[in-house]
DRENVO-862013 format. One record per residue (C-alpha): x, y, z; residue in three letters. Coordinates in nm, 4 decimals, decimal comma. Each point is the difference from the previous one (the first is absolute). Last residue first. Layout:
<rs>
x: X y: Y z: Z residuo: ALA;
...
</rs>
This chain:
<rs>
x: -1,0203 y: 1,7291 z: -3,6075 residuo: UNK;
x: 0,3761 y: -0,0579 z: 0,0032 residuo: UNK;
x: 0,0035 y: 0,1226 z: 0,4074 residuo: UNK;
x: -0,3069 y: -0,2494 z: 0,1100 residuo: UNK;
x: 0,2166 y: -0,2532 z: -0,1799 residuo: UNK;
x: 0,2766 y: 0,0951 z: 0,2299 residuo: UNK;
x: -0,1693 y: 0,0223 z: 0,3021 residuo: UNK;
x: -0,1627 y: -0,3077 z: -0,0851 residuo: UNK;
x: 0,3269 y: -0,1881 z: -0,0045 residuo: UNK;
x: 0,1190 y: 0,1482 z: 0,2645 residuo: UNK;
x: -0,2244 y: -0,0978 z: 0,2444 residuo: UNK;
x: 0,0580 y: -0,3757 z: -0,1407 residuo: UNK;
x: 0,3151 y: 0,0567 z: 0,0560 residuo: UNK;
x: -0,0392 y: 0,0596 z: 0,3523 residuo: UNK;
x: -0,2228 y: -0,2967 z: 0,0516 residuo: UNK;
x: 0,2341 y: -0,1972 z: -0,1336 residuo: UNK;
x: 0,2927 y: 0,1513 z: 0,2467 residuo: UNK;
x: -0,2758 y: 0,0040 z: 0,2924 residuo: UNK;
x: -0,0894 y: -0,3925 z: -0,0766 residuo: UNK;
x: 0,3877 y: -0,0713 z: -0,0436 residuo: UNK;
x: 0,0615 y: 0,1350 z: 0,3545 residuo: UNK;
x: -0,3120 y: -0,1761 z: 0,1546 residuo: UNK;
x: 0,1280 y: -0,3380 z: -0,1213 residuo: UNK;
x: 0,3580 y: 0,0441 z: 0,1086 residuo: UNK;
x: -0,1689 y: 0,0985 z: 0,3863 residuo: UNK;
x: -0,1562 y: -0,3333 z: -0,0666 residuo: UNK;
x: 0,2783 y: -0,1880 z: -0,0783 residuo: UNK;
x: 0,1588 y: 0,1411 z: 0,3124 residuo: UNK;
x: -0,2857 y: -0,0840 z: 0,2467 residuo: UNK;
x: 0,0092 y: -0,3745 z: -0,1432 residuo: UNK;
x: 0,3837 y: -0,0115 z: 0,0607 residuo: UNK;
x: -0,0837 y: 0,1116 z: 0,3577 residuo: UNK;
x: -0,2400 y: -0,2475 z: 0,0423 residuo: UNK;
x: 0,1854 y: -0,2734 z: -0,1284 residuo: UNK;
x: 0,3036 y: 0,0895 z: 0,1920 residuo: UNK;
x: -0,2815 y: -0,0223 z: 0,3470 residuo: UNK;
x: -0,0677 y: -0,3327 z: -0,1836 residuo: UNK;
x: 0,3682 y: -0,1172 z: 0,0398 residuo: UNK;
x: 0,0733 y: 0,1448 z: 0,3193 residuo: UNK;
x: -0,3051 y: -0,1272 z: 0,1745 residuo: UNK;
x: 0,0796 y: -0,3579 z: -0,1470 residuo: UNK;
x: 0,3568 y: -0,0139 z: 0,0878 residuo: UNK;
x: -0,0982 y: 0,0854 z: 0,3832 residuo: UNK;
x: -0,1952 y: -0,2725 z: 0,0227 residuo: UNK;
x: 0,2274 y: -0,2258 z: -0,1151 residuo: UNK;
x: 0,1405 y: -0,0533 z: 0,3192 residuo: UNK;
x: -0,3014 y: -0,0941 z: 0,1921 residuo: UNK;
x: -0,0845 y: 0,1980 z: 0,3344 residuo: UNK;
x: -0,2131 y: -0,2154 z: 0,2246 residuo: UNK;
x: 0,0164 y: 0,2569 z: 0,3089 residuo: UNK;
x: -0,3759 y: 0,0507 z: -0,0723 residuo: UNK;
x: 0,0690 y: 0,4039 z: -0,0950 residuo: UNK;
x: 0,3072 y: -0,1643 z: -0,2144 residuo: UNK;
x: -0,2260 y: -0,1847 z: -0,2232 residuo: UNK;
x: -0,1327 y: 0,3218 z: -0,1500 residuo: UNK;
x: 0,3137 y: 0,0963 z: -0,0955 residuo: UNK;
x: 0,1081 y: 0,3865 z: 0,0237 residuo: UNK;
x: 0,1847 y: 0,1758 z: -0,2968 residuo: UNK;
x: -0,1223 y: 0,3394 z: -0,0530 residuo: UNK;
x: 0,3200 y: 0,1116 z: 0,2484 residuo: UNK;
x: 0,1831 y: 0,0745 z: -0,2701 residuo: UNK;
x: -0,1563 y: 0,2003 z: -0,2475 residuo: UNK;
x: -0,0707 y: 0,2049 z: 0,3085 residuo: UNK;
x: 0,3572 y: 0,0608 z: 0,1184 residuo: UNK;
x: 0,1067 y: 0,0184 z: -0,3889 residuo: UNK;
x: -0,2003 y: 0,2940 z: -0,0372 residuo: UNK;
x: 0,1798 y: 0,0064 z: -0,3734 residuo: UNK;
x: 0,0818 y: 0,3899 z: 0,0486 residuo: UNK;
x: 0,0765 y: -0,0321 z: 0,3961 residuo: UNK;
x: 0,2777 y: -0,3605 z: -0,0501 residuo: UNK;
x: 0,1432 y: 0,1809 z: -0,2996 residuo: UNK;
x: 0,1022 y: 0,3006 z: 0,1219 residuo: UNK;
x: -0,1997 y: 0,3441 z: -0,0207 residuo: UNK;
x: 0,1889 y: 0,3035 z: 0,0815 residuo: UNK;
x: -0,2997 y: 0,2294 z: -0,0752 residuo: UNK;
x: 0,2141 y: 0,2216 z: -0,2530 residuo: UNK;
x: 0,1722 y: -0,2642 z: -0,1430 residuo: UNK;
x: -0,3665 y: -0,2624 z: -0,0685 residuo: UNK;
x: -0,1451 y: 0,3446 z: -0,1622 residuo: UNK;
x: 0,2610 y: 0,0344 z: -0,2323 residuo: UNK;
x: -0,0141 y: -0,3212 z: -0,0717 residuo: UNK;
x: -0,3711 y: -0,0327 z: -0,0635 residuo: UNK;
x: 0,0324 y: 0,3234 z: -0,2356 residuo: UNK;
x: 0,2830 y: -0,1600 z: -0,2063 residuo: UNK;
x: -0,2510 y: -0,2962 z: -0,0142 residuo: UNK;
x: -0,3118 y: 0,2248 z: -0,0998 residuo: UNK;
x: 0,2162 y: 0,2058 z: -0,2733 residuo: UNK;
x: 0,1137 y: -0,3479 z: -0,1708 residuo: UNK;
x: -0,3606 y: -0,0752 z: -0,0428 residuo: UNK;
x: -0,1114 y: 0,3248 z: -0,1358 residuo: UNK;
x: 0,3030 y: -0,0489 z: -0,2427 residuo: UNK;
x: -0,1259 y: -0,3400 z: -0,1191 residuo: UNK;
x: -0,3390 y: 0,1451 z: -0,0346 residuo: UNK;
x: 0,0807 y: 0,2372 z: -0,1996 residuo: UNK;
x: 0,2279 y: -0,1908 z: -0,2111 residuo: UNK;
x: -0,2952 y: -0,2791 z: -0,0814 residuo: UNK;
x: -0,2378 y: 0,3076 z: -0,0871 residuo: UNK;
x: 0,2625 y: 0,1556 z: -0,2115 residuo: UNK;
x: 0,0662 y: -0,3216 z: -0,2162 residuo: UNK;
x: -0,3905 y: -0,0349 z: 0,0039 residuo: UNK;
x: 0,0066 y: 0,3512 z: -0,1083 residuo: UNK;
x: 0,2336 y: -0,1225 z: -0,3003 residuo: UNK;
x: -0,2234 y: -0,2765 z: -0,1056 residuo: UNK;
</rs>
C-alpha cells in the first residue's frame, strides 16, 4: 500500500541520516581506522592455549581466528534480527494506530 511505500522511505531516510551522523561524528573526533575498529584489542584476542606449555601448535592460531569470525558473524545476525523485530514491531504499532484512527 502507499503508507507501506512511505514506511519503507522513512526508514530508508532515517537510515541514511544515522550514517551521515556517524561521519560527522568520526571528522570531528579525528577517529582513524585502527581507534574506531579497536583494532589493538581485536587483535590481541588471539592467545593459544598450547603456547602457555611452550607446545604451541600451528594451527592453533587458525582455529581461534576462525571461531572468534564465527562469533562475530553470529553477533551481526543477531543485531539484523533485533532490527527487523523493531521494524515489525513498528508496523504493527501502526497498524493499530491506524485502525484505532478509522474507528
Amino acid at each position: 500500500t502507499e503508507d507501506d511505500l512511505q514506511e519503507a522511505e522513512n526508514g530508508a531516510r532515517r537510515s541514511s541520516e544515522r550514517a551521515m551522523n556517524v561521519r560527522f561524528a568520526a571528522t570531528k573526533r579525528l577517529l582513524n581506522y585502527n581507534d574506531y575498529l579497536q583494532l589493538d584489542k581485536i587483535l590481541k584476542a588471539q592467545e593459544p592455549e598450547s603456547k602457555r606449555f611452550d607446545v604451541e601448535v600451528h594451527d592453533e592460531m587458525l582455529f581461534i581466528i576462525i571461531h572468534q569470525t564465527y562469533e562475530l558473524w553470529f553477533k551481526q545476525t543477531l543485531h539484523e534480527v533485533d532490527s527487523i523485530l523493531r521494524c515489525f514491531h513498528s508496523a504493527k504499532k501502526d497498524v493499530l494506530l491506524r485502525e484505532t484512527d478509522l474507528s
